[in-house]
N, C-alpha and C positions, 0 to 999 in steps of 0.2 A: 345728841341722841335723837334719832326721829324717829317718831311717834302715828299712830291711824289720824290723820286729819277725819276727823268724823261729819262735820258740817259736808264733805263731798260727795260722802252714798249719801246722808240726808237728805241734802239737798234731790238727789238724782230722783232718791225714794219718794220724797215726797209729790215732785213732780208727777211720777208713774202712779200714785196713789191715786192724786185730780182727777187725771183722766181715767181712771180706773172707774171712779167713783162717778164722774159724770157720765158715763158708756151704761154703767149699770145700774143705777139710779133710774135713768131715762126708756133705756131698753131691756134689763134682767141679764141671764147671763145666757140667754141667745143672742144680744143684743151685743154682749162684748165678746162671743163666741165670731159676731158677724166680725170682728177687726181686726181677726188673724188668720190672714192670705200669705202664704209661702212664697209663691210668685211676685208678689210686691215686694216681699220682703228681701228675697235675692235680687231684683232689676234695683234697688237701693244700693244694699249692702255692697255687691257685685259690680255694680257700675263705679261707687265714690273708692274702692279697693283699685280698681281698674283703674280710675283718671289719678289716683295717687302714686301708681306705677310707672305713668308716663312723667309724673310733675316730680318725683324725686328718686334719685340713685338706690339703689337694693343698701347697698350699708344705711344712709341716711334711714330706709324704712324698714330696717330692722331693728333699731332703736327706737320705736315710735312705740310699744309696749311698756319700756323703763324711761320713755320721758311722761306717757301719759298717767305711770305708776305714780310719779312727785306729786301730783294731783289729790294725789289719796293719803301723802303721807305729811307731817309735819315736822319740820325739824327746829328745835328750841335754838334762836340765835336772841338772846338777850342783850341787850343794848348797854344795863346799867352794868349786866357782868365784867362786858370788853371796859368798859370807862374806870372799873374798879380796881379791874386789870393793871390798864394803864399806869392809872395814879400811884397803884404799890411799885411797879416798873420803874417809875419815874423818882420814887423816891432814894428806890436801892439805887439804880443811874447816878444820883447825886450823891449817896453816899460813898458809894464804891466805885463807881466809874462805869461806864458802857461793858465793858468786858466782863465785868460779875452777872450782866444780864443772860450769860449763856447757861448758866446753871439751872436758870429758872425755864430753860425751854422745855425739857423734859416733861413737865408739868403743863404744856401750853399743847393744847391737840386741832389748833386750827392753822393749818398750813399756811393760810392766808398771814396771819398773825408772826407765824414764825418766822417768814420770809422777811416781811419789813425790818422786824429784829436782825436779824443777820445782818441785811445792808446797812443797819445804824450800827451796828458795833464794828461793823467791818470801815466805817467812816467813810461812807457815799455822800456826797452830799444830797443836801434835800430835796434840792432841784431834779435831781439825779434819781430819788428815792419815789418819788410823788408821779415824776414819768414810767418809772417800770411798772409800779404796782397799779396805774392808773390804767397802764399797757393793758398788764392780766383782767382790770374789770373789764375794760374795755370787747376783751377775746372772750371772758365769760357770759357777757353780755349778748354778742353775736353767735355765739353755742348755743345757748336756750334760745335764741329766738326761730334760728335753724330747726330745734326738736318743736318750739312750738307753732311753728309754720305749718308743721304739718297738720293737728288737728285745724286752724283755723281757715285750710285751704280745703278739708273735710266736709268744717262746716257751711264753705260757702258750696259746694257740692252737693251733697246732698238734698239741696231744697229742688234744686237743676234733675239730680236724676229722678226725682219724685215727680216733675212735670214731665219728665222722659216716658216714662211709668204709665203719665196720664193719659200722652198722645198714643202710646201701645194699645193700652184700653180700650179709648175711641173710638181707635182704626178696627180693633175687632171688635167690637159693637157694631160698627156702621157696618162692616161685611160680613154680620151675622144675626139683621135684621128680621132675615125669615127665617131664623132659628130661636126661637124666644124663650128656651132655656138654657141656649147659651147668656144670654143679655146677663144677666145676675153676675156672674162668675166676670165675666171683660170689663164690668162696671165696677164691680170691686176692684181691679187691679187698675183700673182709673182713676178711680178716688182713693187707695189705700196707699197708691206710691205716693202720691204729694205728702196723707198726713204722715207717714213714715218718714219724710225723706225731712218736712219740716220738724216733727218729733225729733230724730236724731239732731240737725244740727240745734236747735233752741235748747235741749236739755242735755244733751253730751260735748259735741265738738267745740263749740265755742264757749260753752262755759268752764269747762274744761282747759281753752287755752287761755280764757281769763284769769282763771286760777293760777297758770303758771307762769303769765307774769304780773300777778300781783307778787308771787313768792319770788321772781326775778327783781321786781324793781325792791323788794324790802332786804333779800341777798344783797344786792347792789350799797345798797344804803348804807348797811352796816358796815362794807369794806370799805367805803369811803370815811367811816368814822375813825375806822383801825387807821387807816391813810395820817389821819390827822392826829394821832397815837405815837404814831412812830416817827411824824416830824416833829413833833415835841419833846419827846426821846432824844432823838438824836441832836435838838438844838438845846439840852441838859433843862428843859423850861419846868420851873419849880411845880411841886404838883398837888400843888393848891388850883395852879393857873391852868394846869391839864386836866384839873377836875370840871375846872368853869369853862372852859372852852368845849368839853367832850358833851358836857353835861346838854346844852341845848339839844344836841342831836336826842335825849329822849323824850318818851310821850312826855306831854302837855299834862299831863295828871299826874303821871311821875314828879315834875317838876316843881308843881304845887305844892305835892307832899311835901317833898324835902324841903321846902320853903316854910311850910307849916312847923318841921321839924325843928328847922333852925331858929324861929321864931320862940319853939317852947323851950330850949336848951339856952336862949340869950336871956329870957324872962327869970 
Protein backbone atom coordinates (compact mmCIF):
# COMPACT_ATOMS: atom_id res chain seq x y z
CA UNK A 1 0.00 0.00 0.00
CA UNK A 2 1.53 3.33 -0.62
CA UNK A 3 1.59 5.91 1.52
CA UNK A 4 2.39 10.35 1.35
CA UNK A 5 6.34 10.01 1.63
CA UNK A 6 6.20 13.26 3.73
CA UNK A 7 10.04 13.82 4.25
CA UNK A 8 9.67 15.18 0.22
CA UNK A 9 7.30 18.38 0.55
CA UNK A 10 9.34 18.66 3.78
CA UNK A 11 12.09 18.67 2.63
CA UNK A 12 10.96 21.01 -0.55
CA UNK A 13 9.13 23.23 2.27
CA UNK A 14 11.78 23.63 4.41
CA UNK A 15 14.10 24.68 1.66
CA UNK A 16 11.53 27.58 0.43
CA UNK A 17 11.10 28.46 4.07
CA UNK A 18 15.46 29.46 4.15
CA UNK A 19 15.32 31.49 1.65
CA UNK A 20 12.10 32.94 2.53
CA UNK A 21 13.37 33.70 5.81
CA UNK A 22 16.76 35.05 4.76
CA UNK A 23 15.12 37.56 1.79
CA UNK A 24 12.90 38.89 4.73
CA UNK A 25 14.88 38.96 7.67
CA UNK A 26 17.51 40.97 5.59
CA UNK A 27 15.12 43.06 3.41
CA UNK A 28 11.17 42.92 4.86
CA UNK A 29 8.69 42.01 2.59
CA UNK A 30 9.64 44.74 -0.17
CA UNK A 31 12.75 42.98 -0.13
CA UNK A 32 11.01 39.45 -0.98
CA UNK A 33 8.49 41.30 -2.96
CA UNK A 34 11.84 42.39 -5.11
CA UNK A 35 12.33 38.25 -6.12
CA UNK A 36 9.28 37.91 -7.93
CA UNK A 37 9.82 38.68 -11.64
CA UNK A 38 7.49 36.96 -14.14
CA UNK A 39 9.96 37.25 -16.95
CA UNK A 40 12.64 35.17 -15.14
CA UNK A 41 10.35 33.16 -14.18
CA UNK A 42 9.12 32.04 -17.60
CA UNK A 43 12.87 32.37 -19.61
CA UNK A 44 13.45 29.39 -16.75
CA UNK A 45 10.51 27.45 -16.60
CA UNK A 46 9.93 27.92 -20.60
CA UNK A 47 13.34 27.34 -21.64
CA UNK A 48 14.21 23.69 -19.39
CA UNK A 49 10.17 22.80 -20.75
CA UNK A 50 11.63 23.60 -24.11
CA UNK A 51 15.10 21.74 -24.22
CA UNK A 52 13.17 18.69 -22.40
CA UNK A 53 11.11 18.57 -25.70
CA UNK A 54 13.85 18.38 -27.80
CA UNK A 55 15.91 15.74 -25.39
CA UNK A 56 12.84 13.25 -25.06
CA UNK A 57 9.81 11.71 -27.21
CA UNK A 58 6.08 13.40 -26.26
CA UNK A 59 5.04 9.83 -24.68
CA UNK A 60 8.32 9.56 -22.61
CA UNK A 61 7.16 13.33 -21.41
CA UNK A 62 4.09 12.68 -20.67
CA UNK A 63 4.72 10.36 -17.98
CA UNK A 64 7.11 12.66 -16.34
CA UNK A 65 4.17 13.92 -13.83
CA UNK A 66 3.39 10.13 -12.50
CA UNK A 67 7.12 9.37 -12.39
CA UNK A 68 7.87 12.61 -10.59
CA UNK A 69 4.54 11.64 -8.33
CA UNK A 70 6.72 8.20 -6.77
CA UNK A 71 8.71 11.05 -5.32
CA UNK A 72 5.86 11.98 -3.04
CA UNK A 73 4.69 8.76 -2.29
CA UNK A 74 5.94 5.74 -0.21
CA UNK A 75 5.19 2.32 -0.77
CA UNK A 76 5.86 -0.27 2.48
CA UNK A 77 8.08 -3.14 0.81
CA UNK A 78 9.18 -4.83 4.12
CA UNK A 79 12.09 -7.05 4.03
CA UNK A 80 11.32 -9.32 7.15
CA UNK A 81 7.57 -9.79 5.62
CA UNK A 82 8.91 -11.37 2.03
CA UNK A 83 11.62 -13.59 4.41
CA UNK A 84 8.72 -14.76 6.62
CA UNK A 85 6.96 -15.39 3.48
CA UNK A 86 9.43 -17.43 2.32
CA UNK A 87 10.17 -19.67 5.21
CA UNK A 88 6.13 -20.55 5.72
CA UNK A 89 6.47 -21.24 1.60
CA UNK A 90 9.32 -23.36 2.17
CA UNK A 91 7.82 -25.20 4.91
CA UNK A 92 4.36 -26.21 3.19
CA UNK A 93 6.99 -27.04 -0.09
CA UNK A 94 8.38 -29.67 2.17
CA UNK A 95 5.39 -30.77 3.43
CA UNK A 96 3.16 -31.08 0.58
CA UNK A 97 5.24 -30.70 -2.47
CA UNK A 98 5.64 -27.45 -4.76
CA UNK A 99 2.28 -27.88 -6.26
CA UNK A 100 0.27 -27.11 -2.83
CA UNK A 101 2.11 -23.78 -3.19
CA UNK A 102 -0.62 -22.63 -5.69
CA UNK A 103 -3.22 -22.21 -3.17
CA UNK A 104 -1.30 -19.96 -1.35
CA UNK A 105 -0.95 -17.49 -4.39
CA UNK A 106 -4.27 -15.88 -3.84
CA UNK A 107 -2.98 -14.44 -0.75
CA UNK A 108 0.38 -13.21 -2.30
CA UNK A 109 -0.45 -9.56 -4.08
CA UNK A 110 3.17 -8.86 -5.44
CA UNK A 111 3.52 -10.02 -8.88
CA UNK A 112 7.02 -10.06 -8.71
CA UNK A 113 6.65 -12.96 -5.93
CA UNK A 114 4.08 -14.69 -7.68
CA UNK A 115 5.98 -15.02 -10.93
CA UNK A 116 9.06 -16.84 -9.30
CA UNK A 117 6.37 -19.11 -7.73
CA UNK A 118 4.89 -20.36 -10.77
CA UNK A 119 8.28 -20.98 -12.52
CA UNK A 120 9.27 -23.26 -9.26
CA UNK A 121 6.22 -25.20 -9.27
CA UNK A 122 6.12 -25.39 -12.95
CA UNK A 123 9.81 -27.07 -12.49
CA UNK A 124 12.31 -24.42 -14.29
CA UNK A 125 15.27 -25.06 -13.32
CA UNK A 126 17.08 -22.43 -11.28
CA UNK A 127 19.53 -21.55 -13.49
CA UNK A 128 16.62 -20.83 -15.77
CA UNK A 129 14.56 -19.19 -12.87
CA UNK A 130 17.44 -16.65 -11.66
CA UNK A 131 17.95 -15.60 -15.60
CA UNK A 132 14.21 -14.66 -16.16
CA UNK A 133 13.44 -12.81 -12.99
CA UNK A 134 16.91 -11.15 -13.05
CA UNK A 135 15.78 -10.28 -16.95
CA UNK A 136 12.45 -8.41 -15.32
CA UNK A 137 14.91 -6.52 -12.65
CA UNK A 138 17.12 -5.83 -15.09
CA UNK A 139 13.97 -4.13 -17.62
CA UNK A 140 12.72 -2.53 -14.31
CA UNK A 141 15.67 -1.04 -13.68
CA UNK A 142 16.14 0.63 -17.27
CA UNK A 143 12.26 1.95 -16.81
CA UNK A 144 12.97 4.16 -13.78
CA UNK A 145 15.91 5.31 -14.88
CA UNK A 146 14.23 6.41 -18.34
CA UNK A 147 11.39 8.32 -15.98
CA UNK A 148 14.25 9.60 -14.00
CA UNK A 149 16.31 10.90 -16.69
CA UNK A 150 14.09 13.11 -17.10
CA UNK A 151 14.00 15.30 -14.00
CA UNK A 152 18.00 14.91 -13.73
CA UNK A 153 18.56 16.31 -17.30
CA UNK A 154 16.03 19.30 -15.82
CA UNK A 155 18.23 19.71 -13.37
CA UNK A 156 21.18 20.02 -15.15
CA UNK A 157 19.25 22.73 -17.23
CA UNK A 158 17.97 24.77 -15.47
CA UNK A 159 21.16 26.39 -13.89
CA UNK A 160 22.11 26.82 -18.06
CA UNK A 161 18.78 28.78 -18.66
CA UNK A 162 19.24 30.80 -15.54
CA UNK A 163 22.73 32.13 -17.09
CA UNK A 164 20.55 32.51 -20.46
CA UNK A 165 18.29 34.80 -18.41
CA UNK A 166 21.43 36.55 -17.19
CA UNK A 167 22.91 37.34 -20.61
CA UNK A 168 19.04 38.64 -21.80
CA UNK A 169 19.35 41.05 -18.74
CA UNK A 170 22.74 42.46 -19.57
CA UNK A 171 22.31 42.94 -23.10
CA UNK A 172 19.22 45.08 -22.15
CA UNK A 173 20.79 46.88 -19.54
CA UNK A 174 23.85 47.80 -21.75
CA UNK A 175 21.33 49.16 -24.57
CA UNK A 176 19.26 50.91 -22.09
CA UNK A 177 21.99 52.85 -20.42
CA UNK A 178 20.46 56.12 -21.19
CA UNK A 179 17.25 54.90 -19.91
CA UNK A 180 17.77 54.57 -16.13
CA UNK A 181 14.55 53.31 -15.17
CA UNK A 182 14.71 50.91 -17.24
CA UNK A 183 18.19 49.53 -15.43
CA UNK A 184 16.13 48.16 -12.34
CA UNK A 185 13.65 45.98 -14.19
CA UNK A 186 16.87 44.22 -17.04
CA UNK A 187 18.87 43.75 -13.78
CA UNK A 188 16.29 41.92 -12.08
CA UNK A 189 15.81 39.48 -14.88
CA UNK A 190 19.67 39.25 -14.85
CA UNK A 191 20.21 38.27 -11.57
CA UNK A 192 16.61 36.51 -11.04
CA UNK A 193 17.01 33.92 -13.85
CA UNK A 194 20.43 32.37 -12.41
CA UNK A 195 18.79 32.39 -8.72
CA UNK A 196 15.65 30.74 -10.25
CA UNK A 197 17.22 28.46 -12.60
CA UNK A 198 19.91 27.43 -9.58
CA UNK A 199 16.76 27.33 -6.92
CA UNK A 200 14.72 24.85 -9.19
CA UNK A 201 17.42 22.42 -10.09
CA UNK A 202 19.27 22.18 -6.02
CA UNK A 203 15.80 21.88 -4.50
CA UNK A 204 13.34 20.25 -6.98
CA UNK A 205 14.93 18.40 -10.10
CA UNK A 206 17.73 16.50 -8.68
CA UNK A 207 16.61 15.93 -5.49
CA UNK A 208 13.82 14.64 -6.71
CA UNK A 209 15.55 12.26 -9.04
CA UNK A 210 17.67 11.31 -6.07
CA UNK A 211 14.68 10.29 -4.44
CA UNK A 212 13.66 8.01 -7.08
CA UNK A 213 16.49 6.16 -7.25
CA UNK A 214 17.13 5.71 -3.96
CA UNK A 215 13.50 4.12 -4.06
CA UNK A 216 14.84 2.25 -7.34
CA UNK A 217 17.89 0.84 -5.95
CA UNK A 218 15.82 -0.47 -2.50
CA UNK A 219 12.90 -1.80 -5.13
CA UNK A 220 15.73 -3.46 -6.65
CA UNK A 221 17.09 -4.95 -3.58
CA UNK A 222 14.07 -6.57 -2.40
CA UNK A 223 13.45 -8.42 -5.70
CA UNK A 224 16.73 -9.77 -5.54
CA UNK A 225 15.87 -11.15 -2.25
CA UNK A 226 12.62 -12.73 -3.51
CA UNK A 227 15.19 -14.11 -6.35
CA UNK A 228 16.93 -15.99 -3.66
CA UNK A 229 13.35 -17.15 -2.23
CA UNK A 230 12.28 -18.77 -4.90
CA UNK A 231 15.57 -20.67 -5.54
CA UNK A 232 15.30 -22.07 -2.31
CA UNK A 233 11.86 -23.13 -3.13
CA UNK A 234 12.44 -24.67 -5.83
CA UNK A 235 15.82 -26.54 -4.70
CA UNK A 236 12.91 -27.94 -1.55
CA UNK A 237 16.09 -26.16 0.96
CA UNK A 238 14.75 -26.64 4.46
CA UNK A 239 13.52 -23.43 6.11
CA UNK A 240 15.39 -23.07 8.78
CA UNK A 241 18.29 -22.53 6.08
CA UNK A 242 15.93 -20.18 3.99
CA UNK A 243 15.42 -18.20 7.02
CA UNK A 244 19.44 -17.92 7.57
CA UNK A 245 20.18 -17.19 4.21
CA UNK A 246 17.15 -14.60 3.54
CA UNK A 247 17.70 -13.21 6.90
CA UNK A 248 21.18 -11.34 6.09
CA UNK A 249 19.45 -9.27 3.31
CA UNK A 250 17.88 -7.26 6.38
CA UNK A 251 18.74 -4.16 8.26
CA UNK A 252 21.65 -4.45 10.54
CA UNK A 253 19.37 -3.58 13.61
CA UNK A 254 16.92 -5.97 12.66
CA UNK A 255 19.36 -8.62 12.84
CA UNK A 256 20.72 -7.73 16.33
CA UNK A 257 17.43 -7.95 17.49
CA UNK A 258 16.70 -11.23 16.54
CA UNK A 259 19.93 -12.27 17.75
CA UNK A 260 19.18 -10.63 21.07
CA UNK A 261 15.80 -12.59 20.84
CA UNK A 262 17.30 -15.83 20.47
CA UNK A 263 19.78 -15.41 23.03
CA UNK A 264 16.69 -14.69 25.65
CA UNK A 265 14.61 -17.71 24.55
CA UNK A 266 18.17 -20.24 24.77
CA UNK A 267 18.68 -18.60 28.44
Amino acid sequence: MKKIDMLTPIGILIGISMVVFGVISSGGMSGFLAFIDVPSILIVLGGVFGTLCVSFPLKQLKNMGRVGKQAFQSKEINVEEIVGTFVHLSEKARREGLLSLEAELEQIDDSFVKKGILLAIDGVEPEMIRELLEDEIAAVEERHARGRSMFEKAGDYAPAWGMIGTLVGLVLMLKSLNTPSSLGPNMAIALLTTFYGALLSNLFFQPIAAKLAGKTEHELFVKEVIIEGVIGLQAGQNSRFVQAKLKVFAPVEKQKLEEKREHVREA
